[in-house]
Structure formats: C-alpha cells, structure tokens
C-alpha positions in Angstrom: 24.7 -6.2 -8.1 26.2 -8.9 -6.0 24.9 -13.1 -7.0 24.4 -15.8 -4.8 26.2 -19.1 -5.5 24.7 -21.9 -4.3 26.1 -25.1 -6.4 23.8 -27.7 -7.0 26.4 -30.2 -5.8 26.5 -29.2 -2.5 24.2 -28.9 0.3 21.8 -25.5 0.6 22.8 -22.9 3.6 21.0 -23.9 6.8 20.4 -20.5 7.6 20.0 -17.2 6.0 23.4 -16.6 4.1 24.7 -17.8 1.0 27.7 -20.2 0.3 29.1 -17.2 -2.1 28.8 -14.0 -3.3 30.1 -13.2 -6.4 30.9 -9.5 -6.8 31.0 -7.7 -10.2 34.4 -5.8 -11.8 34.8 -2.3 -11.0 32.8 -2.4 -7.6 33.6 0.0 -5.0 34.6 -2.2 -2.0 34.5 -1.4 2.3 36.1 -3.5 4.9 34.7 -2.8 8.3 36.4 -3.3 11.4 34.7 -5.5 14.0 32.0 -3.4 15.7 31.3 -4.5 19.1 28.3 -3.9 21.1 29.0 -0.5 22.9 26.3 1.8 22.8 27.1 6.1 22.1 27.2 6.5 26.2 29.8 3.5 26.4 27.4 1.3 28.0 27.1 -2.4 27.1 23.9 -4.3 27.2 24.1 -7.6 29.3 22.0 -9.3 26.2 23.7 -10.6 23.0 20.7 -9.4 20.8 21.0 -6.0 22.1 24.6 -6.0 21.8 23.9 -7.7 18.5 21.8 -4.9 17.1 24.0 -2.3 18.3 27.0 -3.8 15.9 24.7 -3.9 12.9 23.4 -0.2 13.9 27.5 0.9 14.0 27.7 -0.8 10.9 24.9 0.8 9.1 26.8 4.3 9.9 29.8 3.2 8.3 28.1 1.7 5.2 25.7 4.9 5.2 29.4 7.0 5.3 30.3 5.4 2.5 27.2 5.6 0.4 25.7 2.0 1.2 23.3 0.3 2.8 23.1 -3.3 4.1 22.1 -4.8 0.7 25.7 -3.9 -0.3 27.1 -6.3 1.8 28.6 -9.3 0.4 30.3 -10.9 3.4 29.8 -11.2 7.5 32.4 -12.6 9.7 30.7 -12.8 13.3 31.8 -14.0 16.4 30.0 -14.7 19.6 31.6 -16.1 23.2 29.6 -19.2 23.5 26.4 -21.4 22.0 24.1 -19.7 23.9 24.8 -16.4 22.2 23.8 -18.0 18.5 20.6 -17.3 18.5 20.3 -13.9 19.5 23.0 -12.6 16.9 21.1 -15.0 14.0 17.6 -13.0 15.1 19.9 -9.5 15.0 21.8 -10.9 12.0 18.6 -11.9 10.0 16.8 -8.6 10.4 19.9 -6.7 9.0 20.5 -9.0 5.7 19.0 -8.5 2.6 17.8 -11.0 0.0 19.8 -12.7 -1.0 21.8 -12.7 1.7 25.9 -12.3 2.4 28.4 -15.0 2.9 28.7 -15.7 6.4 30.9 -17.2 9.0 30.0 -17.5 12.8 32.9 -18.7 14.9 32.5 -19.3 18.6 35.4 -17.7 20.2 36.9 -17.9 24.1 36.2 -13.8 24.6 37.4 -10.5 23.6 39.0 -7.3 25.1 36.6 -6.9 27.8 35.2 -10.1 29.3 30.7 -7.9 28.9 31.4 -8.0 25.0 29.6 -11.1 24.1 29.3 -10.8 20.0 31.4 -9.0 17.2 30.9 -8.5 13.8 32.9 -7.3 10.8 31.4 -7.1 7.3 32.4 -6.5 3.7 30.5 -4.4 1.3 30.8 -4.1 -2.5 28.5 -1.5 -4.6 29.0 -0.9 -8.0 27.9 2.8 -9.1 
C-alpha cells in the first residue's frame, strides 16, 4: 500500500523510518491527535518507555476504530521533553512500526500541559480498501 522513498542522492535514515511515504489515490486517511502517556486509571508512569508504550497502545485503539493497524501508518510526529527521553520512545517507537517503516520526526520540546508527561505522539494513517 504505502512506498518508502529513499533517494539515492541523499543520505539513508539513521534509524528506523523512512525519508517518505508515498501514499496511493483514493486511500482512506486518519489524523490522530497527540496521545500522551496516561494510563485508563489516569495514572502516568514516571518512565518515558512506559509512557511511550501507552501512546502507541491509545493509538492502536484509534487505528483499530477505524479499521487499521500500525502498518497503515504513513507518518509519526513525536515529541519528548529532553535527550534523555530518545531512547526509550525509539525502543517503544521501533516495536510499534512496521516494515517499511513511517516518516518520522522527533522534536525535543520544553514540556507539555502537565510538567509528568514526558513524550507525545501523533500519527497519520492511510489504508486503501
């Protein structure tokens, strides 16, 4: 469904997402909000991996709602409150992605609406039925 574009004139992805996605005509598309790492009982791990996994897991159910799955994504916006935090969102981030994987952007970003929320992610999804 989607392709990777990876021009042989630049430089490959240093880690696991592609410089493009093309998407094909007549594809069903889903915009999710930024899902932030708030479990069902409104607690919020202290660790960026757990908080990580718990904003792919809310954006599985909205993908699921809409008939799709985390192969169907073609794009992840993702923003985390310091260096540090990098790692353990990549590790949540790469076992989410499918082959080949989504465009991506991760932005390091001075905080969000409440200072325990250390990582947010937003995705796009495109399936064509």
């Amino acid at each position: 469904m989607m392709r990777a574009l990876t021009p042989a004139t630049i430089g490959p992805p240093f880690a696991n997402y592609s410089h493009a996605v093309e998407v094909p005509a007549g594809a069903r598309l889903v915009f999710a909000s930024g899902q932030l790492g708030l479990a069902e009982d409104a607690t919020i791990p202290e660790d960026v991996g757990a908080q990580a996994e718990l904003c792919f897991s809310a954006i599985r159910a909205i993908l699921a709602s809409a008939g799709m799955e985390p192969g169907d994504v073609v794009r992840i916006n993702a923003f985390v409150t310091d260096r540090a935090h990098m790692k353990g969102y990549m590790e949540a981030r790469d076992r989410f992605v499918a082959t080949p994987p989504p465009a991506s952007t991760l932005v390091i970003v001075s905080g969000f609406t409440r200072p325990e929320f250390k990582v947010e992610i937003e995705v796009v999804a495109a399936r064509h039925d």
